[in-house]
N, C-alpha and C positions, 0 to 999 in steps of 0.2 A: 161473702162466704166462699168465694172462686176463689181468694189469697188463702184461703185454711185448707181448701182443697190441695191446692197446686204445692202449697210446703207440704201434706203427707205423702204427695204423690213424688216429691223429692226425697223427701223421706224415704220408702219404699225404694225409690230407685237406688237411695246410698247403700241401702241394707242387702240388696239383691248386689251388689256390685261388690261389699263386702265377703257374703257367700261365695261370688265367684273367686275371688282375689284368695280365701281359706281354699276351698276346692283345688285350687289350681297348685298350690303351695302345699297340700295334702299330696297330691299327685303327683309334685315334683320330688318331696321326697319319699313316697313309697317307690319311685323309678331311681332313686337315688341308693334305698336299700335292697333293690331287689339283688336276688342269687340266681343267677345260669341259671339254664336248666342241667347243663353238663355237670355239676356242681353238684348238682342236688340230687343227681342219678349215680353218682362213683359207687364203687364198692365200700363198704365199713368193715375194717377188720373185724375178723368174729373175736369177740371177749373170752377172756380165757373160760369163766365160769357157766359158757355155752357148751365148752368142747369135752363139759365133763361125762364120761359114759352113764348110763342109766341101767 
């Protein structure tokens, strides 16, 4: 019963090792798409059909 143990508990460790390996690769490319903050703080020209008088 120690052999049926010891493969889930290889099991388990592939699968934990998987997770990290997605995670990591998740995280490289959200660092990969992220935007400045400079970027993301510019002015936006105002659209013309804001400038219309009320």
């Amino acid at each position: 019963m120690s052999e049926n143990s010891s493969s889930e508990n290889r099991g388990e460790q592939i699968q934990a090792a998987e997770r990290e390996a997605a995670k990591q690769r998740i995280l490289a490319q959200a660092e990969a798409e992220r935007i400045p903050v400079a970027e993301t703080t510019r002015a936006v020209p105002d659209r013309p059909w804001r400038r219309r008088e009320r």
